[in-house]
C-alpha positions as CSV (number, residue, x, y, z in Angstrom):
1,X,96.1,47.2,100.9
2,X,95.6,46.3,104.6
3,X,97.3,48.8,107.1
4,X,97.4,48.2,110.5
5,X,95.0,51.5,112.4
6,X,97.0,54.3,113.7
7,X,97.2,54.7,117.1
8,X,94.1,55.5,119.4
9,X,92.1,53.8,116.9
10,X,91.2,50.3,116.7
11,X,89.4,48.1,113.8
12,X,86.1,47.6,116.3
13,X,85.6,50.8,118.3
14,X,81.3,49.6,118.4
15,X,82.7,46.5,120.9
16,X,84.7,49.0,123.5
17,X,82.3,49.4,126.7
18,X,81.7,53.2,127.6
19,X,84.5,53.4,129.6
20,X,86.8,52.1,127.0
21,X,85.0,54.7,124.4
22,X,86.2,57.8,126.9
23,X,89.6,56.1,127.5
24,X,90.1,56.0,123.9
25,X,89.1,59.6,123.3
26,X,91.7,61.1,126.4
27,X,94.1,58.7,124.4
28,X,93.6,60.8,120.8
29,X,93.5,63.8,122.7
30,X,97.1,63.3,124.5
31,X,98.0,63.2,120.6
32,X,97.5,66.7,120.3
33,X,99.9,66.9,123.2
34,X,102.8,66.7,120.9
35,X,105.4,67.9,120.5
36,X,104.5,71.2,122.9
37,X,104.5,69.0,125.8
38,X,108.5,68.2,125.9
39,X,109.9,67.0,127.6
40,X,106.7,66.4,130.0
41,X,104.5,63.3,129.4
42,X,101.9,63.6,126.7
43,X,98.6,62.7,128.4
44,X,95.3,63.2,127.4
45,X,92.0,63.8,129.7
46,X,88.3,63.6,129.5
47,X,85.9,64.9,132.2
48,X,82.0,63.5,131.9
49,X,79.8,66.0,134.3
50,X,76.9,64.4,135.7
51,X,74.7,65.8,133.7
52,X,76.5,64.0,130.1
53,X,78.7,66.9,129.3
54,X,82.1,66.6,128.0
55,X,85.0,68.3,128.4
56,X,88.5,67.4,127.1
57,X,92.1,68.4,128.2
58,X,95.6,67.5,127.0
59,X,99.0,68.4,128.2
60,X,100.2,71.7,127.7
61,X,103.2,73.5,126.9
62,X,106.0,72.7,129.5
63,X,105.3,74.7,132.5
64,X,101.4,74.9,132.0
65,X,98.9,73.1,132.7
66,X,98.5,69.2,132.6
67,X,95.5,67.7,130.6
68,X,93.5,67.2,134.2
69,X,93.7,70.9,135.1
70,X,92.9,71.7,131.5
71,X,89.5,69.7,131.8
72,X,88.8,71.4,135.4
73,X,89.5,74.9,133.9
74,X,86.9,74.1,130.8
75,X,84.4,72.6,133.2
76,X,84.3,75.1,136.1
77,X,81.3,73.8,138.6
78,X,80.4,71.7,136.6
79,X,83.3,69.3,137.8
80,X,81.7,68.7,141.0
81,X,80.7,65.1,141.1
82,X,81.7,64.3,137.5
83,X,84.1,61.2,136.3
84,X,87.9,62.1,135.4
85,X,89.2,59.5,132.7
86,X,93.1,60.6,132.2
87,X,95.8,58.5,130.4
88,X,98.7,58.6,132.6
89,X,98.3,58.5,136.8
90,X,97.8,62.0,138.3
91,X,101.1,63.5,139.5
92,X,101.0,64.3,143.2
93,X,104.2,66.5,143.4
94,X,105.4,69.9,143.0
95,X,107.6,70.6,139.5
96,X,106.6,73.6,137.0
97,X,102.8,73.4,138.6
98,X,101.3,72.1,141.7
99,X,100.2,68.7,142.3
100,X,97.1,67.9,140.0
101,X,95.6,65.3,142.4
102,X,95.1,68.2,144.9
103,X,92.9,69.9,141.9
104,X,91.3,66.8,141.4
105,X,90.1,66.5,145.3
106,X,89.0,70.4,145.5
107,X,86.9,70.1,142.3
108,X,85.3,66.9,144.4
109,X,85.3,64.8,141.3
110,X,83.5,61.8,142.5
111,X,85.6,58.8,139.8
112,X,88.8,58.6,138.1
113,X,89.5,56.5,135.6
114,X,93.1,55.9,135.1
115,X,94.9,54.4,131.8
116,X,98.0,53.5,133.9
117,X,99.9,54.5,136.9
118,X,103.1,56.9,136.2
119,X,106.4,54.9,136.3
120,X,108.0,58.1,137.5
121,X,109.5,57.4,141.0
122,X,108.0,60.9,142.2
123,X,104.8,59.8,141.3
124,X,104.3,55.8,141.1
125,X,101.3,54.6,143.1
126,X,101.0,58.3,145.2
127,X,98.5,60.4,143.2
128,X,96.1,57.3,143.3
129,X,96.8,56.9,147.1
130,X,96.1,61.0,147.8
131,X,93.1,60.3,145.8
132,X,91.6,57.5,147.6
133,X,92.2,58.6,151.0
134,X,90.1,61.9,149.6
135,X,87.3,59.3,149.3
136,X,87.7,59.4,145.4
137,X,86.8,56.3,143.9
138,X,89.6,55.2,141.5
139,X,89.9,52.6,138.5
140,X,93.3,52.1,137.0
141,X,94.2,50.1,133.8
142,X,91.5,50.4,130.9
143,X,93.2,50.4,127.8
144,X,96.7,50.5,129.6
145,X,98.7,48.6,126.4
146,X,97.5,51.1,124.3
147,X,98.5,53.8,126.0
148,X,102.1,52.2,127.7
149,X,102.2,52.0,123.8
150,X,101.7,55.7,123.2
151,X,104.1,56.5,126.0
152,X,106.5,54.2,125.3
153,X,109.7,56.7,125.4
154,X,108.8,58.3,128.4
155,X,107.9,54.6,129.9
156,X,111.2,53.9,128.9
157,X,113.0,56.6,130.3
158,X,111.7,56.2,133.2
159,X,112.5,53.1,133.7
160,X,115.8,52.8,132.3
161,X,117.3,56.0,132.5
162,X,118.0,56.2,129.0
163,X,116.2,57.6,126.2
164,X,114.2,55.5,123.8
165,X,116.1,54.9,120.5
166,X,114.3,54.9,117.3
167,X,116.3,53.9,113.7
168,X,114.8,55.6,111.3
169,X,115.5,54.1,107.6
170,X,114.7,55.0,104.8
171,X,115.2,52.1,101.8
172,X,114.6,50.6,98.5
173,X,112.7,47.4,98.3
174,X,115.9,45.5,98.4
175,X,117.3,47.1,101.2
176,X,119.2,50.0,99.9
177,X,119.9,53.3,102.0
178,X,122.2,54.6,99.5
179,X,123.7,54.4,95.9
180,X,127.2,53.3,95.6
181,X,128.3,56.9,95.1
182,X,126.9,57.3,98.5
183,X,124.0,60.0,97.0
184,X,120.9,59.3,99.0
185,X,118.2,62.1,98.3
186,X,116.0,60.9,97.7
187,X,114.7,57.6,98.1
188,X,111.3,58.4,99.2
189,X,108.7,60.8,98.3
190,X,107.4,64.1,100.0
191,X,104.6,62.4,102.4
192,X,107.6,60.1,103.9
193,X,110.0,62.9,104.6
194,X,107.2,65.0,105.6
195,X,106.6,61.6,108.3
196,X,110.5,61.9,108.8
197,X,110.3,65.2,109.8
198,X,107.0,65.0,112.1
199,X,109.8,62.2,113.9
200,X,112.1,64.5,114.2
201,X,109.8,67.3,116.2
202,X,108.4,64.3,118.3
203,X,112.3,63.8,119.5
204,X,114.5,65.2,121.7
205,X,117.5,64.4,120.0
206,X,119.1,63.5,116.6
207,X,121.7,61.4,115.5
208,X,124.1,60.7,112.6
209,X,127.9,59.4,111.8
210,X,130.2,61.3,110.6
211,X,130.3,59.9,107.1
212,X,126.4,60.8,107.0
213,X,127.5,64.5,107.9
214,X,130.5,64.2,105.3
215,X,128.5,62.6,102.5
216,X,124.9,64.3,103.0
217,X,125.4,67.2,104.8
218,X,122.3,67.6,106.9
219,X,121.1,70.2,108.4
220,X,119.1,67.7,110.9
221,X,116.0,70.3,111.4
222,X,112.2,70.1,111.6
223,X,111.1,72.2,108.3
224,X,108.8,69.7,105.9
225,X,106.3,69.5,108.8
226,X,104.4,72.3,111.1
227,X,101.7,71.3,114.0
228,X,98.1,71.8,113.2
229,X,98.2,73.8,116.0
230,X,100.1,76.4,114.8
231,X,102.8,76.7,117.6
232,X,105.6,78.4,116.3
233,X,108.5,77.4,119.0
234,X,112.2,76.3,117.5
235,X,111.0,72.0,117.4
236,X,114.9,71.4,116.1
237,X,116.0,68.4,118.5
238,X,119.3,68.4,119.9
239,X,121.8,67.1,117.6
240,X,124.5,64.4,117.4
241,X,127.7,63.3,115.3
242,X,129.1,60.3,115.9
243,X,132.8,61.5,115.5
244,X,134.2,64.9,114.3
245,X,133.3,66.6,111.5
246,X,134.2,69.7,109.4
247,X,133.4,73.2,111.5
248,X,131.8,74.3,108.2
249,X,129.1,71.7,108.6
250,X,125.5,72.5,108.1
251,X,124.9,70.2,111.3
252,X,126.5,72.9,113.6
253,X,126.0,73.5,116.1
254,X,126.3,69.9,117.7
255,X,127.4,67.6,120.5
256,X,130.6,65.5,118.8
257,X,130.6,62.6,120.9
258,X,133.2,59.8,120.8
259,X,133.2,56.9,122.7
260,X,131.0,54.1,123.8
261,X,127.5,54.3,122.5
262,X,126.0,53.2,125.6
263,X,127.8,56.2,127.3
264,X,126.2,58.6,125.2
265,X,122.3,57.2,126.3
266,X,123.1,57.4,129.6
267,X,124.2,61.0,129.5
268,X,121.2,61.7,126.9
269,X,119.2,60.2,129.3
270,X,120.2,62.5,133.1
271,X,119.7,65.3,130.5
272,X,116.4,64.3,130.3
273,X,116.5,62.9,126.3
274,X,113.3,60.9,126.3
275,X,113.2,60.0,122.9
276,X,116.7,59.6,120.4
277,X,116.1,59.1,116.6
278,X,119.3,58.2,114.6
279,X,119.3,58.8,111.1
280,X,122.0,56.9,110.0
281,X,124.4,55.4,108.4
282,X,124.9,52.0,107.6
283,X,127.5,51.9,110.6
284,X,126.0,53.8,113.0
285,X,122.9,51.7,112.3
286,X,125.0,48.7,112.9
287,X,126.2,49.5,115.9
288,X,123.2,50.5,117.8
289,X,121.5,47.4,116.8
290,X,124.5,45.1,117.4
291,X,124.5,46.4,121.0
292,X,120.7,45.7,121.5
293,X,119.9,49.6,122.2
294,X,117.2,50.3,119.5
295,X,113.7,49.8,120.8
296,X,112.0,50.9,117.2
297,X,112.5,50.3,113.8
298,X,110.8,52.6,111.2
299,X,111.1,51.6,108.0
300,X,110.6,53.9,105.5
301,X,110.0,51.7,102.3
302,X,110.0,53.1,98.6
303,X,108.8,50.8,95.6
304,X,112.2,50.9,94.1
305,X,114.9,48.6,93.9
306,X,118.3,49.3,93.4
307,X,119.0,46.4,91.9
308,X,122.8,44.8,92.1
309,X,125.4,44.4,95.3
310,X,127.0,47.8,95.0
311,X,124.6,50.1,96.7
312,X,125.0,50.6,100.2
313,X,122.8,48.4,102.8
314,X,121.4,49.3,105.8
315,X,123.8,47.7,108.0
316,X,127.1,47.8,107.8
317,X,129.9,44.9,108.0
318,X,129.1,40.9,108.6
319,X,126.2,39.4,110.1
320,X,125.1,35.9,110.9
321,X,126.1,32.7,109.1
322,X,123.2,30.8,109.4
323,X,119.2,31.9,109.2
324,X,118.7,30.7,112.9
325,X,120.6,33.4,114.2
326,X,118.9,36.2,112.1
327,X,117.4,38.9,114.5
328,X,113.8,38.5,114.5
329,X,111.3,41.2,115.6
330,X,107.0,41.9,115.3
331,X,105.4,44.7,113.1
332,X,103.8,46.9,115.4
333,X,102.5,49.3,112.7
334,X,102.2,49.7,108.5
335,X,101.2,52.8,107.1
336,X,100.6,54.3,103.5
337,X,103.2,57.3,103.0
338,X,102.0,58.3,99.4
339,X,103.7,56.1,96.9
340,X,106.0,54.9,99.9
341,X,105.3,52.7,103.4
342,X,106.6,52.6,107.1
343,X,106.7,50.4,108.6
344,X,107.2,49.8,112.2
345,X,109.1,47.0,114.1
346,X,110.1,46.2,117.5
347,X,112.3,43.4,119.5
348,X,110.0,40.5,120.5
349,X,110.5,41.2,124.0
350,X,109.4,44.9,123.5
């Protein structure tokens, strides 16, 4: 089976020049970022001393300290003079910690190599301008459509205002999310809903409709998948309903919303909701994608079929007439999940 490389990793690492190579390792460290980071950007560092030494650095837990400060901290003097690669444009404001471009020019690192500048309007363009006018030398955009891939919901949040939706499905071969007596558990193995959970830590919030709730009763929590790390803080996004639902639901307690979907983003998103994973059902999937607001598809394939027109499909409703008005999208990633695959798609225009 041929599965496209997760991200970080690509099928030829031998042809990426050196400065590639230490972009590509602050990109798998900012990995490590999640999900302690939230609802900060998860950015990864390396810092090469002049003397070949290597220190790395990734984004801590909100309020600490940022993957550049992190790399200063491990490398003491031995900063002095060395090259910072980082994946995400230095911040040069005040929030939970100080400005990390002023670290950067009182370490006197000498080069900083910079994935891609920071699409935040606090930041855009100003922590590479600080550190010039320090005499810094700067490079910006080596492996920049890997990492805007890698930060894609925070990207998107920050330049939309609203957080970045992800449908996550999980489906028989012919496109079955449930039987027809709506039981749906399960479908796919342990190593997908283990994936499903890992999702559902690496979100701010969750949401269902209420017939999901009604049917399923889910408790919507993180508990098939721990960090490596260890880190042992509540990682249960913020959930949704679509509607009202009994006050003896396991989802409780949760935000009933009703109203205009579109609504709902735009107040996930002033709250600071970077990413948003629905979970179904067939009509809540509908209308997120019939409104254009999903940005991610993940497909949670199981080599089953259920095999007649009564089981319940993954959109609810009509859809087009005619195969040139089908909605096409690109496969951004497959992976093996076991006996099961996800795969991942996304609008063209994405």
């Amino acid at each position: 089976m041929t599965l496209t490389p997760p991200l970080g990793t690509t099928m030829d690492e031998k042809k990426l020049t050196l400065e590639e190579q230490m972009m590509a390792r602050a990109i798998e460290n900012a990995e490590k970022a999640r999900p302690r980071c939230m609802p900060n950007p998860w950015v990864g560092a390396v810092l090469v001393s002049p003397n070949g030494q290597i220190f790395d650095g990734f984004t801590q837990e909100f309020g600490r300290g940022h993957a550049e400060t992190v790399c200063l901290d491990e490398a003491g003097q031995k900063a002095q003079g060395a090259t910072l690669y980082v994946t995400l444009e230095p911040c040069s404001h005040i929030g939970k910690t100080g400005p990390c471009v002023e670290r950067i020019i009182e370490n006197q690192i000498s080069r900083v190599v910079i994935g891609m500048k920071d699409p935040d309007s606090q930041v855009y363009g100003e922590g590479i301008k600080s550190l010039q006018n320090a005499g810094i030398e700067v490079v910006v955009g080596v492996l920049e459509g890997r990492i805007a891939q890698q930060l894609a919901p925070y990207v998107h949040h920050r330049t939309t205002g609203r957080p970045y939706v992800i449908l996550k499905i999980a489906t028989t071969l012919d496109g079955k999310i449930a039987a027809p007596d709506g039981s749906s558990q399960w479908i796919t193995g342990p190593e997908a809903r283990r994936e499903g959970h890992r999702l559902r830590a690496f979100s701010d919030a969750i949401c269902v409709g209420k017939g999901t709730v009604i049917s399923d009763n889910p408790q919507l929590t993180v508990r098939d998948w721990k960090p490596t790390d260890g880190i042992k803080e509540n990682l249960d996004p913020k959930r949704i309903v679509l509607g009202t639902v009994p006050p003896e639901a396991a989802i409780h307690p949760c935000y009933e919303f009703k109203g205009d979907i579109t609504n709902l983003l735009s107040e996930l998103g002033d709250e600071g909701v970077l990413q948003l994973l629905v979970e179904g059902g067939a009509s809540t999937y509908k209308a997120f994608h019939d409104l254009g607001l999903v940005n991610e598809y993940q497909l949670f394939l199981a080599p089953a079929f259920m095999a007649g027109n009564d089981g319940v499909g993954i959109f609810a409703g009509g859809g087009p007439h005619t195969i040139s008005e089908i909605w096409r999208g690109r496969i951004q990633e497959v992976v093996e999940l076991g006996k099961d695959i996800k795969v991942t798609v996304v609008p063209e225009h994405n």
